[in-house]
PAKOL-670001 format. One record per residue: x, y, z of N, C-alpha, C in turn. Coordinates in steps of 0.1 Angstrom, whole numbers, plus 5000, padded with zeros to 4 digits. Example, Ala and Ser with C-alpha at 12.3 -4.5 7.8 and 13.67 -1.06 7.14 Angstrom:
BEGIN
513249435078512349555078513249675078512849785071513749895071512950005079
END
This chain:
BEGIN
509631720809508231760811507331640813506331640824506031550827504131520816503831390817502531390810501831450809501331490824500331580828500631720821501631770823501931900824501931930801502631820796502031830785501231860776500231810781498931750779497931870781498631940797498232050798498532180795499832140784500332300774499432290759499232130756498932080741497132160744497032110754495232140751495032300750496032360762495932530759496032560747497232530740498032540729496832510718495832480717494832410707493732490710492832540724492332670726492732810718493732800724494432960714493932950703494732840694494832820685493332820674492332740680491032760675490032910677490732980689489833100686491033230672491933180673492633260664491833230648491833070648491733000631490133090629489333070640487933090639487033250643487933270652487733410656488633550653489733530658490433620661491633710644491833580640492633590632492633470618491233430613490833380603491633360590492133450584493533490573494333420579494933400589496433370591496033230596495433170589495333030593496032900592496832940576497932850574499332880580499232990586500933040591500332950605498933040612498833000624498832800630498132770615498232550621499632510618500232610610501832550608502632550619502732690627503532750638502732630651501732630653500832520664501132410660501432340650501432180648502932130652503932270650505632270650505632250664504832320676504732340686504432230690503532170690503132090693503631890690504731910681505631820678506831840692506731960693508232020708507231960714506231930722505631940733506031800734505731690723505931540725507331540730508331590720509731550725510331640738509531740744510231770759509631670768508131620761507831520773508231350771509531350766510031250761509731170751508531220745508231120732508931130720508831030709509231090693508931080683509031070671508331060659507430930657508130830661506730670667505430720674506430800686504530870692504130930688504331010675503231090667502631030657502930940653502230840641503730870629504630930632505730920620507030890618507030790625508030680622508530660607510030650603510130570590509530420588509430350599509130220597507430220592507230300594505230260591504830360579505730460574505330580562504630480550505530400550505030350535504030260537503030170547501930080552500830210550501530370560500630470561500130490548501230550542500930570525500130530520500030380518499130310508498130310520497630310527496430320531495930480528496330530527496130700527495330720514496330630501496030700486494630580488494430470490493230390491492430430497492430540512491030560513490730770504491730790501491430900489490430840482490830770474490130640460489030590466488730570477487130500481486330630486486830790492486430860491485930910479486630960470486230990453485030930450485530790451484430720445482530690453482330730468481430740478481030930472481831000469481431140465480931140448481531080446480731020428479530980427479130870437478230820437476830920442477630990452476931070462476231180446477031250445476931360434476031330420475931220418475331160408474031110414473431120426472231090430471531170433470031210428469631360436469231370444468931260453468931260468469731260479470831260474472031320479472531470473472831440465473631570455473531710463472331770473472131850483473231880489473531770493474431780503475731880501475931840486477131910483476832090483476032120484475132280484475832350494476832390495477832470508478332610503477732680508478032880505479632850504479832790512481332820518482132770507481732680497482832630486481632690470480632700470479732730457480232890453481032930457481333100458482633080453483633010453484932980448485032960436486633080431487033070422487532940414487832920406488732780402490332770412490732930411491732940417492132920432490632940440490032950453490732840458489332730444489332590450490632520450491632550442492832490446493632550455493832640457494032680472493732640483492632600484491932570495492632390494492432290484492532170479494232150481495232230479496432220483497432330493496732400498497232470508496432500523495232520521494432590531493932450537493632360531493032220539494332130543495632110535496232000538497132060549497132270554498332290563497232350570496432390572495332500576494232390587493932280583493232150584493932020587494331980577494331830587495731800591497331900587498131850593498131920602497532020606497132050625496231950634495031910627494131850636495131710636495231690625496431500627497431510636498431600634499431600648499031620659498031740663497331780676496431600680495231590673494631490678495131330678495131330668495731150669497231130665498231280665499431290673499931310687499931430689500431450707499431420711498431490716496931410725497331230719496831210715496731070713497730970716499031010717500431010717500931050732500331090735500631110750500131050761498631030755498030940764498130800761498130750747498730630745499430550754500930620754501730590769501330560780500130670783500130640801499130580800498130580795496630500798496630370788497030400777497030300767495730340756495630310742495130300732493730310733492730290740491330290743490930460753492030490763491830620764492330710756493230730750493930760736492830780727492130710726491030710712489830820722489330730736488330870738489031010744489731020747490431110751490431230737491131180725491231300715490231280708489131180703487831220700487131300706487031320719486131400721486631540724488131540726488831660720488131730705488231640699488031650684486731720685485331640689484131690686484131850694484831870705484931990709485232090702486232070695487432140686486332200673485332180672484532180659483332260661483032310675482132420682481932530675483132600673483132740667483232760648483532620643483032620631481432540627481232520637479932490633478732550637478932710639477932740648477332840637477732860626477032900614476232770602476732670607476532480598475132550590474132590596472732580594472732720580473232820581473632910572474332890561475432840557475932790546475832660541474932580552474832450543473432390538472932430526471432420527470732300529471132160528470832040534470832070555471732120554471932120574470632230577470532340570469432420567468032380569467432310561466732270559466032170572467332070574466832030586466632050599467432150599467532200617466732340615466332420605465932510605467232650606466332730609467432860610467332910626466832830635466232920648467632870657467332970669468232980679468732780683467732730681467232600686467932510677467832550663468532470651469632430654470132580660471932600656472332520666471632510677472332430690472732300688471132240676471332120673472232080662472232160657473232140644474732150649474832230658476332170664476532100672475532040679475831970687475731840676474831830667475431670657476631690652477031800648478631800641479331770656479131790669480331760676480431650681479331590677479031390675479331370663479831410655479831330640481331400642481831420643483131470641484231390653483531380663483831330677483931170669483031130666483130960660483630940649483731060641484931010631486431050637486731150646487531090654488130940657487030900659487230710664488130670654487130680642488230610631489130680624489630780632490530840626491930780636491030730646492430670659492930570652491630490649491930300645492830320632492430400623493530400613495130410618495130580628496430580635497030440641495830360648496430260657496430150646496030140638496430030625497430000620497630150614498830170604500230170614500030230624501230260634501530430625500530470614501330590612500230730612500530820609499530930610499330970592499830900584499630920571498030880568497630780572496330670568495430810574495230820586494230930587494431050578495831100579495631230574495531230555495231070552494531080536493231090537493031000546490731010547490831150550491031230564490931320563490931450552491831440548492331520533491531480519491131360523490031350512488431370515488331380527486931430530486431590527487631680534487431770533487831850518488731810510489331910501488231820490488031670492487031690474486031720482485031720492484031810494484331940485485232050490485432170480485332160464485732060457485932010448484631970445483631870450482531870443481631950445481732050456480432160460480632280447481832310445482332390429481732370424482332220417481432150405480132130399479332130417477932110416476932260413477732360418477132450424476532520411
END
């Protein structure tokens, strides 16, 4: 399978995929990023790549690792701080996690975010995409190439942002006009942490380092919007 042709199954394959997680079939979200991420590991190795081009090499696990559990630990501690200031503390105010059970929230904290979330977006983005273009263009298209995959990829969950999040609320309002803007900053703030979701990948040599920041942004968010709420 040639690059192109790849590249051009992975991106279909991630369409589907997000109107199923967001639209179509919301429940089956951890069968559905499991089944797409598995997919999308075949896609690297029909188009000749392998576990190096995905970021999961044995040689780089353990460099990945310890960067992973360190930026967990500098997240914790930026959401500590965050939560303990009332000028922040807002932030954590999210329908979407203040409604959860105890049981919810670890659900969500070990199943629904680490196979539902970020081991789909980490192999899709700054694995195959990133991994495929790596090769042919090299590491600077690689980075804009699945960032702004990324900020795209974030459209359909962000188009309620202004509704369940009373800080995003407040600022953009509730109008037709809000919502535009409110997604359109999430698909710039998502798109650029993209960036550094590459530099980690292209750091470590592994896909562990992102998929800990990642995994710690989103699952203690859940964790502290509970706690706050």
């Amino acid at each position: 399978m040639s690059t192109a042709t790849a590249l051009g199954g992975a991106v279909a394959l991630l369409v589907l995929t997000n109107l199923l997680n967001n639209r179509w079939a919301p429940s089956w979200i951890v069968l559905t990023s499991a089944i797409a991420s598995a997919a999308l590991i075949a896609i690297m190795f029909l188009a000749g790549g392998g576990w190096a081009d995905l970021g999961l090499s044995r040689d780089t696990l353990r460099r990945g690792l310890g960067w992973a559990l360190a930026l967990v630990g500098i997240v914790a501690a930026v959401y500590l701080c965050a939560a303990a200031m009332p000028v922040t503390r807002g932030l954590f105010e999210d329908e979407r996690a203040s409604g959860l059970s105890g049981a919810e929230v670890v659900g969500r904290v070990l199943i629904k975010v680490p196979i539902g979330t970020v081991l789909l977006e980490e192999v899709a983005f700054r694995g195959a995409l990133y991994g495929l273009v790596l090769r042919a263009r090299g590491a600077v298209a690689a980075t804009v190439f699945s960032s702004v995959l990324f900020g795209l990829w974030h459209i359909l969950p962000s188009l309620h942002l202004t509704d369940s999040n009373q800080a995003v609320g407040s600022l953009f309002g509730d109008s037709a006009l809000g919502t535009v803007l409110a997604t359109l900053g999430a698909v710039l703030l998502t798109a650029a942490a993209g960036c550094l979701f590459c530099y980690l990948r292209h750091r470590t040599g592994s896909l562990l380092a992102p998929m800990g920041l990642h995994w710690a942004t989103n699952a203690l968010g859940y964790v502290f919007s509970s706690v706050l709420a």
